[in-house]
C-alpha positions as CSV (number, residue, x, y, z in Angstrom):
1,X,0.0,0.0,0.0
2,X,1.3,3.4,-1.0
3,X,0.6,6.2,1.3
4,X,1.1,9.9,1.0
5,X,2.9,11.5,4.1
6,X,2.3,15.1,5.3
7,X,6.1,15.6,4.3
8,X,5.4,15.1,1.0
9,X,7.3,11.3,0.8
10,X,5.8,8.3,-0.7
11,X,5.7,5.4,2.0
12,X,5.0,1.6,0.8
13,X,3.5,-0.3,3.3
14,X,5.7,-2.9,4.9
15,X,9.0,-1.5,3.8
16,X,11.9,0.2,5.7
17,X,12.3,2.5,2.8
18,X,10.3,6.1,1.3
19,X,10.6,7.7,-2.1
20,X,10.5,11.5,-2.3
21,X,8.2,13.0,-4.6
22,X,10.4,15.4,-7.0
23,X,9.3,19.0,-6.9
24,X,8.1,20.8,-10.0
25,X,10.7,23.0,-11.4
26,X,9.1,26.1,-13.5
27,X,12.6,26.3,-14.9
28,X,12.7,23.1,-16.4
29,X,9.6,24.1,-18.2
30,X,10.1,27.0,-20.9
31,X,6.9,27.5,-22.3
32,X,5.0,27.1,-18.9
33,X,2.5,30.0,-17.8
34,X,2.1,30.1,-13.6
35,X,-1.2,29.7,-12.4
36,X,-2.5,33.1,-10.3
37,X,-1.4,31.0,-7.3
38,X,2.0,30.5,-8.5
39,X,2.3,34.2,-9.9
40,X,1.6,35.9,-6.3
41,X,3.4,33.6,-4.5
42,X,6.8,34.3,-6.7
43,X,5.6,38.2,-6.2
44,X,5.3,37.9,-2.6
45,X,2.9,39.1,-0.7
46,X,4.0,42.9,-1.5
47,X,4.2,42.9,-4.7
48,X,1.5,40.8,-5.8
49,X,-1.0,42.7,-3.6
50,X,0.3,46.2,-5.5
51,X,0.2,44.7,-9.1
52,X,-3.3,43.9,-8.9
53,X,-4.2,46.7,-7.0
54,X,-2.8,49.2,-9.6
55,X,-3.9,46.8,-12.9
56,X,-7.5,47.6,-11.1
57,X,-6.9,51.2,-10.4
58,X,-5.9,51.5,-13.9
59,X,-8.9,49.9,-15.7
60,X,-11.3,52.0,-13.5
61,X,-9.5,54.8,-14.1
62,X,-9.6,54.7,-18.0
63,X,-13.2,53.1,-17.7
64,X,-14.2,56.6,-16.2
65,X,-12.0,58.3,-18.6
66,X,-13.8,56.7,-21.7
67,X,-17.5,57.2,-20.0
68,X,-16.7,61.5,-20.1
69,X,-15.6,61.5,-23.5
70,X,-18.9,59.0,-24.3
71,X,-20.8,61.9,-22.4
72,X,-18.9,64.6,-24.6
73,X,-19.4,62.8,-27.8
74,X,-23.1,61.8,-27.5
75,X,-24.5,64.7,-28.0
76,X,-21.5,66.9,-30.2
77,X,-21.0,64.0,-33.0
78,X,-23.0,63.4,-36.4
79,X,-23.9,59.6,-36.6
80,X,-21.2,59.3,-39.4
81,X,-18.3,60.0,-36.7
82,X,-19.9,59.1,-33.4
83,X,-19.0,55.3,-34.0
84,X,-15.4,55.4,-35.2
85,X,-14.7,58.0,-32.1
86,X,-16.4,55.7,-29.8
87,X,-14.1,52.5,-30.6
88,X,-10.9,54.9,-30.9
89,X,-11.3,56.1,-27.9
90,X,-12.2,53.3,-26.4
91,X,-9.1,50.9,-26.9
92,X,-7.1,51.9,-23.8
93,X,-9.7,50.7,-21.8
94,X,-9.8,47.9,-23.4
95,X,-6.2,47.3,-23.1
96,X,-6.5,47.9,-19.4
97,X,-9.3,45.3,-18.9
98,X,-7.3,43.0,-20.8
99,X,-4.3,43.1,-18.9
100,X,-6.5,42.6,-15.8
101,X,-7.8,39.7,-17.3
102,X,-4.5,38.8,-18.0
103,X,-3.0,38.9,-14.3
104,X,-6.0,36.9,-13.0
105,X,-5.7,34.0,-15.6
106,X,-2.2,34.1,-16.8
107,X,-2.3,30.7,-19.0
108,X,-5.1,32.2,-20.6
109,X,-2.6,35.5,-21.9
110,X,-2.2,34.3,-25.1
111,X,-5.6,34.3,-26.1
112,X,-6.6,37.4,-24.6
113,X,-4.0,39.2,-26.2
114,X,-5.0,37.5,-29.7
115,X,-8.4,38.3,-29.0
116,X,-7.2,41.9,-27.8
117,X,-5.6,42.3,-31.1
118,X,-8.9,41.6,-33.1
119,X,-10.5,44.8,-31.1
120,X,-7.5,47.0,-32.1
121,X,-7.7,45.9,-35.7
122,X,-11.4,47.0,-35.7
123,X,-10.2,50.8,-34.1
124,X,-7.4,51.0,-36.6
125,X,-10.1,50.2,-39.3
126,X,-12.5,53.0,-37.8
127,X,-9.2,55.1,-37.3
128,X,-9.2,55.3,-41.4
129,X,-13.0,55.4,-41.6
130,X,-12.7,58.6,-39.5
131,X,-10.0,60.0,-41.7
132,X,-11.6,59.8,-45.0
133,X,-14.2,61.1,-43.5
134,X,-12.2,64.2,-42.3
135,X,-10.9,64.8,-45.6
136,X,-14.8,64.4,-47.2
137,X,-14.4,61.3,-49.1
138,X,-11.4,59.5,-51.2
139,X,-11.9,62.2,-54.3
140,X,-11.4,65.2,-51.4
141,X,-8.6,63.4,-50.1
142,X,-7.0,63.0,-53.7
143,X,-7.8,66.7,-54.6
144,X,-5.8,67.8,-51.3
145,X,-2.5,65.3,-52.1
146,X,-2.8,67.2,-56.0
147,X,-3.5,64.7,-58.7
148,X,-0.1,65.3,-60.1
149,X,1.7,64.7,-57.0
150,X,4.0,61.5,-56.9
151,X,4.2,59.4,-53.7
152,X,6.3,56.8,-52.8
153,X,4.1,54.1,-51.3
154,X,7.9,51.8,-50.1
155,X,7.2,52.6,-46.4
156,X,7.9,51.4,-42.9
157,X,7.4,48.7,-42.6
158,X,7.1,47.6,-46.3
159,X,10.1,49.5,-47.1
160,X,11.3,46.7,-49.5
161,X,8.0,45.4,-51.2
162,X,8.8,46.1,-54.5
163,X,5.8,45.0,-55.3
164,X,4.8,48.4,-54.4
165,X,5.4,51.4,-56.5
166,X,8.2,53.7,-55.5
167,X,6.5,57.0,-57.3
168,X,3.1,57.0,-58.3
169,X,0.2,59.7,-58.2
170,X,-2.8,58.9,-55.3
171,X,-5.8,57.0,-56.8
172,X,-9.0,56.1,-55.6
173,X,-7.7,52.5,-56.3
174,X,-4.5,53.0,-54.1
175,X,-6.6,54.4,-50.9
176,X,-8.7,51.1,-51.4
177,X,-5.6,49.1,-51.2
178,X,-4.9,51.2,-48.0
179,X,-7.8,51.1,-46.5
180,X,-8.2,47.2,-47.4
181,X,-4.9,46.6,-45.7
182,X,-6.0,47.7,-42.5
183,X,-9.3,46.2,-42.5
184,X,-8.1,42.7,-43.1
185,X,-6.1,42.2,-39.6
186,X,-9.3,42.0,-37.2
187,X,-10.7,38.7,-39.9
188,X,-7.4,37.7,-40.3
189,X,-6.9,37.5,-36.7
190,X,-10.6,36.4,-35.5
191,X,-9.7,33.1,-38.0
192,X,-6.7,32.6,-36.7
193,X,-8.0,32.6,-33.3
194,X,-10.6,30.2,-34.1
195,X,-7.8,27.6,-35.6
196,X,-5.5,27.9,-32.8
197,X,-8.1,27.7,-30.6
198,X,-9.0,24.8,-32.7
199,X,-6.2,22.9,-32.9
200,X,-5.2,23.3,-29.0
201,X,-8.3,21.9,-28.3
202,X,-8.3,18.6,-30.3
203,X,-4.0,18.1,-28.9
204,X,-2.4,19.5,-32.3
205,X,-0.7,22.4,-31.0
206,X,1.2,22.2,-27.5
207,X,3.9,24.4,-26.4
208,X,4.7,27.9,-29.2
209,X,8.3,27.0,-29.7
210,X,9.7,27.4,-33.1
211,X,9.3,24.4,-35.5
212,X,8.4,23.3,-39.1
213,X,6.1,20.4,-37.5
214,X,4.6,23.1,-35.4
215,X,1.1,24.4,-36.5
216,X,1.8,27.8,-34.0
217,X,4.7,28.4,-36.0
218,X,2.5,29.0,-39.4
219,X,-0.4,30.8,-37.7
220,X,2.7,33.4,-36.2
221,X,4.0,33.8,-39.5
222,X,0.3,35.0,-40.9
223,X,-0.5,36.7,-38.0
224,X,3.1,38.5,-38.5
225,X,2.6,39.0,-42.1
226,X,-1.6,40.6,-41.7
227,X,-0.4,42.6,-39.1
228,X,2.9,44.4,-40.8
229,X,0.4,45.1,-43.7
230,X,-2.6,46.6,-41.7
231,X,0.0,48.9,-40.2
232,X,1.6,49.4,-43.7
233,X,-2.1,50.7,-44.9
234,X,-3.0,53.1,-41.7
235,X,0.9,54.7,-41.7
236,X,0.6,55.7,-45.6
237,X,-2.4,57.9,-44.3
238,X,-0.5,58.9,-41.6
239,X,2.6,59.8,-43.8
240,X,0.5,61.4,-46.5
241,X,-1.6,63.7,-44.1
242,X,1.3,64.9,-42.0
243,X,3.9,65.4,-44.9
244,X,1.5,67.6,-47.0
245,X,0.1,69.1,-43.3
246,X,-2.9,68.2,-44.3
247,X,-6.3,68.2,-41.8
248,X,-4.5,70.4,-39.1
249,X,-7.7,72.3,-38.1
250,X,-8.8,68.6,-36.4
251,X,-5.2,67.9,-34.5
252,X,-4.9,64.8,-36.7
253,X,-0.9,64.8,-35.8
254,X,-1.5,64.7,-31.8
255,X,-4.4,61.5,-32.7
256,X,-2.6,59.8,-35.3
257,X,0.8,60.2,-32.9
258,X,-1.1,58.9,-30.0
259,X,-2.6,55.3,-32.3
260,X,0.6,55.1,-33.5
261,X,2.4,54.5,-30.8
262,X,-0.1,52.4,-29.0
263,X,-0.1,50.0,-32.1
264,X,4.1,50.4,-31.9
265,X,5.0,50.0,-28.4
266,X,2.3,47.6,-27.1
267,X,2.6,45.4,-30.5
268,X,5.8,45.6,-31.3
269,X,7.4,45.0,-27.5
270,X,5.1,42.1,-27.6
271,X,7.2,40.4,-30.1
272,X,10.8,41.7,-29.1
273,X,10.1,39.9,-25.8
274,X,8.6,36.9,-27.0
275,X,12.0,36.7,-29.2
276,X,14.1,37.3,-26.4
277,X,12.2,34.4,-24.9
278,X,12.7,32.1,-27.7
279,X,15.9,32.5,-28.0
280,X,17.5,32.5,-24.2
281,X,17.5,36.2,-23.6
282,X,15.5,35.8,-20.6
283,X,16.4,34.0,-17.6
284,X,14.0,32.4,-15.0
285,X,13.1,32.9,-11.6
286,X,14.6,29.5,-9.9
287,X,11.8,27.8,-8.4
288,X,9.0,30.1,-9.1
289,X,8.7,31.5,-12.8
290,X,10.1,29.9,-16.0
291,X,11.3,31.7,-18.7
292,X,8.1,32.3,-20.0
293,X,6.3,33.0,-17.1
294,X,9.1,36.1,-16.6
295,X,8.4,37.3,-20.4
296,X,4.3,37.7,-19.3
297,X,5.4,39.4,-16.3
298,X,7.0,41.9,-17.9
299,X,4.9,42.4,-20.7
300,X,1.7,42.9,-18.6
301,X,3.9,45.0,-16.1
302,X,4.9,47.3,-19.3
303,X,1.8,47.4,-20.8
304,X,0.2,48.6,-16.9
305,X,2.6,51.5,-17.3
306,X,2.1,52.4,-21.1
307,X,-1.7,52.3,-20.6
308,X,-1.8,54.8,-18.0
309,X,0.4,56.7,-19.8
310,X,-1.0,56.8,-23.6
311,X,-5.0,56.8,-21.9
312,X,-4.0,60.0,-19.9
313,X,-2.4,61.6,-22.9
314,X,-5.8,60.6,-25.0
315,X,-8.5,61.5,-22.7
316,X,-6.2,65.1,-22.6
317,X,-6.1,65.3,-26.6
318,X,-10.1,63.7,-27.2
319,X,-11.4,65.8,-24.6
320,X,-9.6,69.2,-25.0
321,X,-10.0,69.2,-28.9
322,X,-12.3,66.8,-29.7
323,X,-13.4,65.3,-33.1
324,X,-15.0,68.0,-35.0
325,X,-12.6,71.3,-33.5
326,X,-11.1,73.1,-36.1
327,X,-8.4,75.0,-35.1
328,X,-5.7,76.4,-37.3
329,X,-2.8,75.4,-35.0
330,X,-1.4,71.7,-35.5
């Protein structure tokens, strides 16, 4: 008979002997997530009580942030804009909620952040909707660049697509290709959500390392490739409305500034630390966090701080100017 003893040793029943159960080692695991448990006992007592606390703070302070500017807009906005502002405005909220979600249930961080992805595709969509609709439609917006003016359309981050032409006048047909950029990321993404949720479920997909036999590997690469594109599409109106100063009675520069570098910094230091991760640039906490689980806690720790940061600086720009101000100064 085997028998488990309160000092964690197995004991078999009529022998002199007992065999130690062998503790788990997070470190010896690279891809494993810590359960909440786990995460605020490798915090300690400290600073697990002040991360939640200020990940909470945070969503309820941008959640009362995002309900003025609702109260502002409601009654200020024509139909046509009230909807795109509404999801703009609303994403650092968003991003606050999810990285509470993400703190509470930190195996599940991968698919909230996917998910969380889909919801800024949609605002970055809106985002565009919101500029055309600034500039009075694609022929306004043509009639402002000049007809005759030549763009270069090789830009960051599809500086060397040379699939793209280097100078060309702005068509109706180009702004499409703009515009369709951008609003492919949040299908693009919602499918791919729906196969890795997929194939997780049904044991085809296990840890996210890099491999060719790997299914996670393939939906990275896509996901990769929609979202470099989506921002290739939003930048170019970026690009072409600052460098011709175009649409400075609405403060475009301060709100474009302020989605671009939520859709830079959030994004982007999302996949420098998961490469770090990958490829042994982070070490692990011995006996608490594995490499991974030290790569979440940074990211949701950085993304607590950013948040507070970029959804002050909005509700300052959104509130003080608005959608519809015109004011000559940029």
């Amino acid at each position: 008979m085997i028998v488990l003893t309160n000092d964690s040793r197995l004991e078999v029943s009529g022998a002199n002997t007992s065999l130690p159960l062998k503790e788990f080692d997070p470190c010896s695991e690279n891809g494993y997530l810590p359960t909440t448990t786990e995460l605020y006992e490798a915090l300690g007592t400290g600073g697990g009580v002040s991360l939640y606390t200020f990940g909470a703070l945070n969503f309820l302070l941008q959640a009362a942030f995002y309900f003025v500017l609702v109260k502002k807009f409601w009654g200020n906005l024509e139909n046509e804009r009230l909807k795109p502002a509404l999801w703009i405005t609303s994403i650092y909220m968003i991003i606050s909620l999810f990285n509470l979600f993400s703190l509470i249930m930190p195996p599940a961080s991968d698919f909230l952040w996917l998910a969380y992805k889909v919801y800024v595709g949609t605002a970055m969509g809106y985002f565009v909707d919101l500029t055309l609709d600034m500039y009075g439609g694609e022929t306004a917006m043509i009639n402002d660049v000049g007809e005759d003016t030549f763009l270069s359309y090789r830009k960051p981050p599809c500086c060397c697509c040379f699939c793209l032409p280097k100078k060309s006048p702005l068509t109706k047909n180009k702004i499409r290709l703009m515009r369709a950029s951008v609003y492919q990321i949040p299908y693009t993404d919602s499918m791919c959500l729906i196969l890795l949720v997929s194939l997780q479920l049904s044991g085809y997909v296990g840890s996210a390392g890099i491999s060719f036999y790997n299914p996670h590997s393939y939906i990275s690469v896509l996901l990769s490739v929609s979202f470099i594109f989506g921002i290739w599409g939003l930048f170019m109106f970026f690009n072409i409305t600052q460098k011709y100063n175009l649409l400075s009675g609405y403060r475009y520069n301060r709100k474009s500034t302020l989605m671009k570098l939520t859709i830079i910094i959030i994004n982007f230091q999302a996949m420098i630390i998961d490469t770090c991760n990958r490829f042994g640039g982070i070490s692990c906490m011995a006996g608490k966090l594995s490499t991974s689980g030290v790569a979440y806690l940074i990211k949701v720790i950085c993304i607590l701080v950013e948040s507070f940061l970029l959804g002050c600086m909005s509700f300052y720009v959104y509130y003080t100017h608005g959608i519809n101000a015109v004011i000559n100064a940029v």
